[in-house]
C-alpha positions, 0 to 999 in steps of 0.5 A: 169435726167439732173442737170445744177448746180450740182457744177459749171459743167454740168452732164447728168445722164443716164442709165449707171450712174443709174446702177453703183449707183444700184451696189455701193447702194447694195454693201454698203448696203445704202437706194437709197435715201442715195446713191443719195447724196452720188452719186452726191458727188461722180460725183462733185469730193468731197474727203469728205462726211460730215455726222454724219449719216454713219460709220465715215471713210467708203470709198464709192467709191471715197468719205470718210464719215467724222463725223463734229462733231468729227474732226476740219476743218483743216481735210478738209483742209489737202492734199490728201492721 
């Protein structure tokens, strides 16, 4: 699967990506389509996920699941850890 703007870089997706998001999708216990997202997020270098949907402050690899309706945005806007 190839997505041309997938935030401002280019990434072909390959068997090997495919795998590591069966891996990470069973380990967490999430739907595929739920990993899509968080996977795409995951590839774009996101620090945080924005959802209301998962556990607030899960780690799914490199990308913290944040609840926007439970912190202000200057969250986001503090340095890494």
């Amino acid at each position: 699967m190839y997505s041309p703007y997938l935030h401002g870089i280019q990434h072909t997706w390959g068997l090997i990506q495919f795998k590591a998001a069966w891996t990470i999708q069973d380990r967490f216990k999430l739907s595929w389509w739920d990993f899509l997202v968080v996977s795409v997020a995951q590839i774009a270098d996101c620090r945080y996920f924005l959802t209301e949907d998962f556990q607030e402050n899960q780690v799914l690899g490199n990308v913290r699941v944040i609840d926007p309706f439970l912190h202000s945005p200057e969250l986001l806007n503090a340095p890494s850890e």
